[in-house]
TIVO-2410 file (N, C-alpha, C; in nm, 3 decimals):
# residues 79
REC num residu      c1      c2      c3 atome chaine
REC   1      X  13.587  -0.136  10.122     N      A
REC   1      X  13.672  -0.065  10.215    CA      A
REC   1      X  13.680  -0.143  10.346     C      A
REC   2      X  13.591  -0.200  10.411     N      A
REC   2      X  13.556  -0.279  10.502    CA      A
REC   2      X  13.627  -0.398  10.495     C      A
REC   3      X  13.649  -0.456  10.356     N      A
REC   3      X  13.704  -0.593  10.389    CA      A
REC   3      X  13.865  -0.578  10.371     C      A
REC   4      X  13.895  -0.448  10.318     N      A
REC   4      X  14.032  -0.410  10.342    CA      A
REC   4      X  14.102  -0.359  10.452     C      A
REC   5      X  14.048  -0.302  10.497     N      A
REC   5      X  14.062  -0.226  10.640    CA      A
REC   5      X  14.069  -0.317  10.774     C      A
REC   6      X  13.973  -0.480  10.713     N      A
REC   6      X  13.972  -0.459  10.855    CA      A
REC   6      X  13.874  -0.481  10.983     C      A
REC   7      X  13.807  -0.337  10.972     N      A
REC   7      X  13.735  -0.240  11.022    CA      A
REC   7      X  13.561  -0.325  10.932     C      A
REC   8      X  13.460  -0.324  11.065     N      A
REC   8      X  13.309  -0.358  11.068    CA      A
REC   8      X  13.297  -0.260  10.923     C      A
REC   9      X  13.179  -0.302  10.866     N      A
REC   9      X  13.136  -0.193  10.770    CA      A
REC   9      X  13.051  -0.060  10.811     C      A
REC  10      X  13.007  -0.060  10.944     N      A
REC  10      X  12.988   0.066  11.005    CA      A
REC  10      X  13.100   0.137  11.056     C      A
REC  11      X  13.190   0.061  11.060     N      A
REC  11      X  13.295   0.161  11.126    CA      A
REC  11      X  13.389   0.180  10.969     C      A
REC  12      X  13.410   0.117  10.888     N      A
REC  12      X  13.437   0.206  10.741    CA      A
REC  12      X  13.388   0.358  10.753     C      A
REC  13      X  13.202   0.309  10.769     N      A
REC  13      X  13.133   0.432  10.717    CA      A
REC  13      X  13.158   0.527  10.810     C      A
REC  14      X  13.196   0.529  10.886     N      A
REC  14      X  13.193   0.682  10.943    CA      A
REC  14      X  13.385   0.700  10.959     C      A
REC  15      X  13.459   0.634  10.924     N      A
REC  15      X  13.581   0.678  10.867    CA      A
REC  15      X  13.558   0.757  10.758     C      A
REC  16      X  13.533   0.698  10.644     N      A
REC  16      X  13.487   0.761  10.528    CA      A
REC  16      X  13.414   0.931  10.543     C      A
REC  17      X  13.312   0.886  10.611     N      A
REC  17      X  13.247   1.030  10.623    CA      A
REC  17      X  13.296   1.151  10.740     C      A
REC  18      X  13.395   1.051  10.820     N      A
REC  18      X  13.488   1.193  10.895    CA      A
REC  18      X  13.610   1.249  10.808     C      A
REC  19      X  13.640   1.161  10.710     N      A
REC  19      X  13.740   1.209  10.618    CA      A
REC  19      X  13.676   1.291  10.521     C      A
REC  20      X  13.529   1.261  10.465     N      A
REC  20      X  13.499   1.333  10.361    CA      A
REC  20      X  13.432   1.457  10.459     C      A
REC  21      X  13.368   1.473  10.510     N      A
REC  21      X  13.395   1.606  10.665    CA      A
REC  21      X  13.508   1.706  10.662     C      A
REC  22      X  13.584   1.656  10.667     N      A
REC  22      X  13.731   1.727  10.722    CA      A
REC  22      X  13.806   1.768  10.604     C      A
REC  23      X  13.793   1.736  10.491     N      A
REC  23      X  13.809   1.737  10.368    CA      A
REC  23      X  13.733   1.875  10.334     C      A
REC  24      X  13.634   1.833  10.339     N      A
REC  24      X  13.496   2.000  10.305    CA      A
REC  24      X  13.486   2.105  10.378     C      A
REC  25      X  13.551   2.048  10.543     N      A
REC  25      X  13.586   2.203  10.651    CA      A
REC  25      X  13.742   2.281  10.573     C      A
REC  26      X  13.761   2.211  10.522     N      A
REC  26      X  13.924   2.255  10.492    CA      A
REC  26      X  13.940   2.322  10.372     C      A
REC  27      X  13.832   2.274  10.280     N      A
REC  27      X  13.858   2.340  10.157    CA      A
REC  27      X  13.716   2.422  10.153     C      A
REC  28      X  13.631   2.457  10.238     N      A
REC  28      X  13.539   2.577  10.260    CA      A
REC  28      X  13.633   2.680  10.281     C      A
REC  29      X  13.703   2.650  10.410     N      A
REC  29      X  13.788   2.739  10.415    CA      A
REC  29      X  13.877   2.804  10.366     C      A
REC  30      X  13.893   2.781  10.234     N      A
REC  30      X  13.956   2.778  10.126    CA      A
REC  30      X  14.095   2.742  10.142     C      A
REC  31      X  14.136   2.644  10.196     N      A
REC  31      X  14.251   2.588  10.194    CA      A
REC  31      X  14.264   2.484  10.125     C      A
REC  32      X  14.370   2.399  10.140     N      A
REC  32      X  14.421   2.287  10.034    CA      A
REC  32      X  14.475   2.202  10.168     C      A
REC  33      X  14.438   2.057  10.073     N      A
REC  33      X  14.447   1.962  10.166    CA      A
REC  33      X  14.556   1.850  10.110     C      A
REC  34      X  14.643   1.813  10.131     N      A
REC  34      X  14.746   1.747  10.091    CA      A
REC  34      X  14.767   1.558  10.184     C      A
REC  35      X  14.757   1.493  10.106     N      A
REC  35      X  14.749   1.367  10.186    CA      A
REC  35      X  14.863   1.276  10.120     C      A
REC  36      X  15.029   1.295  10.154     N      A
REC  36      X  15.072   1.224  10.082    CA      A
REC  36      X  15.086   1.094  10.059     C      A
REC  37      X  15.096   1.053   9.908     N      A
REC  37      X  15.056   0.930   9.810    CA      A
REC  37      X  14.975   0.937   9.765     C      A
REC  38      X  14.852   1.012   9.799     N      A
REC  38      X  14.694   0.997   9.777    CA      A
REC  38      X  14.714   1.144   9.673     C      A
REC  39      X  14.727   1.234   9.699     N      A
REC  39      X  14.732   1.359   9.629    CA      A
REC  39      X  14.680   1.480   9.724     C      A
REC  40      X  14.646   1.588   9.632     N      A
REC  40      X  14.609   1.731   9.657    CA      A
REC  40      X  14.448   1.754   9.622     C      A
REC  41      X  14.367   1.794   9.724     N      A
REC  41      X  14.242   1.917   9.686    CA      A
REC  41      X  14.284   1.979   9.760     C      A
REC  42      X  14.253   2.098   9.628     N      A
REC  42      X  14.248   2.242   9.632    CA      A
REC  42      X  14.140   2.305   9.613     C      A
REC  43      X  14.091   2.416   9.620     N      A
REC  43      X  13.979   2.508   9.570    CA      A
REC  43      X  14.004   2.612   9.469     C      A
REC  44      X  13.997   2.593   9.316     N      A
REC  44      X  14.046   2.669   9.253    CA      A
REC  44      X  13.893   2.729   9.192     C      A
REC  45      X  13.921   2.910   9.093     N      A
REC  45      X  13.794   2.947   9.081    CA      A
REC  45      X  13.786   2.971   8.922     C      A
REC  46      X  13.691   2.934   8.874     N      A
REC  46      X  13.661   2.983   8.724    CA      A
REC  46      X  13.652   3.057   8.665     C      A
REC  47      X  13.711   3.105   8.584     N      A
REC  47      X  13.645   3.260   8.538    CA      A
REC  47      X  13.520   3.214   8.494     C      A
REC  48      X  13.458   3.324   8.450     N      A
REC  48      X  13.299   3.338   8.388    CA      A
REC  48      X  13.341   3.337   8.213     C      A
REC  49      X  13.284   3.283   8.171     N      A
REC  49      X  13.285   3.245   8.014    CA      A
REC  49      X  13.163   3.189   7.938     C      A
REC  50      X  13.174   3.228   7.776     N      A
REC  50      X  13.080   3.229   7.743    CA      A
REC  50      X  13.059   3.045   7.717     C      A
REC  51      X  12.896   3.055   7.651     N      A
REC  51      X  12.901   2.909   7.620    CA      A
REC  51      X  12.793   2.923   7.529     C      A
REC  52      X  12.731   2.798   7.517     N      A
REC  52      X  12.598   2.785   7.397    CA      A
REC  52      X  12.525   2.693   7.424     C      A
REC  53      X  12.348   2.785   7.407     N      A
REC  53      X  12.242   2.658   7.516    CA      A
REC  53      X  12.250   2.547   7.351     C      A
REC  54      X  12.214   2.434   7.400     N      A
REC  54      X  12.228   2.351   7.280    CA      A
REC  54      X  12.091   2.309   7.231     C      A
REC  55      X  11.996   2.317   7.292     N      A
REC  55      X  11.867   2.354   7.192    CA      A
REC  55      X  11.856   2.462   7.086     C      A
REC  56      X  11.860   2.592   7.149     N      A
REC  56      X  11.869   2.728   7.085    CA      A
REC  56      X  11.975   2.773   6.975     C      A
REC  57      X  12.084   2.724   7.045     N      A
REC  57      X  12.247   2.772   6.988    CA      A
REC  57      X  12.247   2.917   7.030     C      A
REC  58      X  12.138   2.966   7.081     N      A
REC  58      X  12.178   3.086   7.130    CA      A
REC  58      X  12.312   3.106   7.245     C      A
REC  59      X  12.388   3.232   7.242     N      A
REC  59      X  12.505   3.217   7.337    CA      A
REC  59      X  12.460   3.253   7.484     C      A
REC  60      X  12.480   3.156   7.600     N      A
REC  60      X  12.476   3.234   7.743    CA      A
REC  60      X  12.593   3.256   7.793     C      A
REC  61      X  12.570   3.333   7.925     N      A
REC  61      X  12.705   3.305   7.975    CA      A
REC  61      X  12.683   3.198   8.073     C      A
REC  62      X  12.837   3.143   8.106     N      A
REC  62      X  12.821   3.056   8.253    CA      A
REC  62      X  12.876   3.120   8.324     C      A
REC  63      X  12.850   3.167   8.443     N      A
REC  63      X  12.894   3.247   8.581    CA      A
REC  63      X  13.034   3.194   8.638     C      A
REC  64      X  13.113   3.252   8.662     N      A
REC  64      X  13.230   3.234   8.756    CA      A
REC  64      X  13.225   3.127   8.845     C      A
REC  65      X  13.274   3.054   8.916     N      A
REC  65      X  13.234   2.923   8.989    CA      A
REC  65      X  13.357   2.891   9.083     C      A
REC  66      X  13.361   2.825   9.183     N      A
REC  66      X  13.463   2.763   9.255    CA      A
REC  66      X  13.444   2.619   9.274     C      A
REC  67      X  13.576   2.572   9.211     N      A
REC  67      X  13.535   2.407   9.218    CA      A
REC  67      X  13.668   2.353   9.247     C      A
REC  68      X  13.681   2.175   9.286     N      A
REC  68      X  13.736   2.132   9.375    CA      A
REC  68      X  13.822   2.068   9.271     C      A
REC  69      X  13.927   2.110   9.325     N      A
REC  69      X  14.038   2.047   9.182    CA      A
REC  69      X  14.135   1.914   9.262     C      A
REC  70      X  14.171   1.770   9.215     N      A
REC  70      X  14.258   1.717   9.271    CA      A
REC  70      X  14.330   1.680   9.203     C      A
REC  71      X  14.461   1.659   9.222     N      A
REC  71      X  14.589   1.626   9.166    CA      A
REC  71      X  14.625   1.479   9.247     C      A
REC  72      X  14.644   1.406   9.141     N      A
REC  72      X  14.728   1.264   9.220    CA      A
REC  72      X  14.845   1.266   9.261     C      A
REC  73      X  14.880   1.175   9.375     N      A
REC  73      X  14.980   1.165   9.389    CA      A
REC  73      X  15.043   1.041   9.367     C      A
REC  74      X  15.228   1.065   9.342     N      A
REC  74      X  15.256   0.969   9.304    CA      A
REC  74      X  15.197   0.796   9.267     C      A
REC  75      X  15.134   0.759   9.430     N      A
REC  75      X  15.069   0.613   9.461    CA      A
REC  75      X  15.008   0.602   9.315     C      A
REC  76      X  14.877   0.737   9.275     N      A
REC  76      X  14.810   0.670   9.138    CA      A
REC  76      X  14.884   0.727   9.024     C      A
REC  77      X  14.951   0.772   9.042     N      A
REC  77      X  15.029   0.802   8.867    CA      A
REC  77      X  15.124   0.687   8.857     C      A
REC  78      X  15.163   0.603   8.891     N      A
REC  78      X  15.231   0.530   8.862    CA      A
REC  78      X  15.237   0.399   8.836     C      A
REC  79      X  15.116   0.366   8.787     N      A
REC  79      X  15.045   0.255   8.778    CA      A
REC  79      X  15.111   0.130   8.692     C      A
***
């Protein structure tokens, strides 16, 4: 990132980590973050569904969940 940019490799790193920051205030908040070319995170939520421990084969459930979904944009789909 550093030798693309530019930019010292300390000053990469805390680009990087104010973007990945601002990224995680935004989608705590449950919003969606849109960066166009780059794509979309969103916060989408799981239902709860069953599954199977794989030692046992007995069935558990897995709990409902919220996880971070991203969609590309154009820049990487078009490779």
């Amino acid at each position: 990132m550093a030798n693309e940019s530019g930019l010292s490799k300390a000053d990469s790193k805390r680009a990087l980590e104010g973007f990945l920051t601002t990224v995680s205030k935004e989608l705590k908040n449950g919003g969606k973050l849109t960066l166009v070319g780059h794509g979309t995170y969103q916060v989408v939520e799981k239902a709860e569904r069953q599954g199977v421990n794989p030692q046992t084969k007995a069935p558990i459930k897995i709990a409902a969940k919220k996880v971070v979904k991203f969609k590309p944009g154009a820049e990487f789909t078009s490779w």
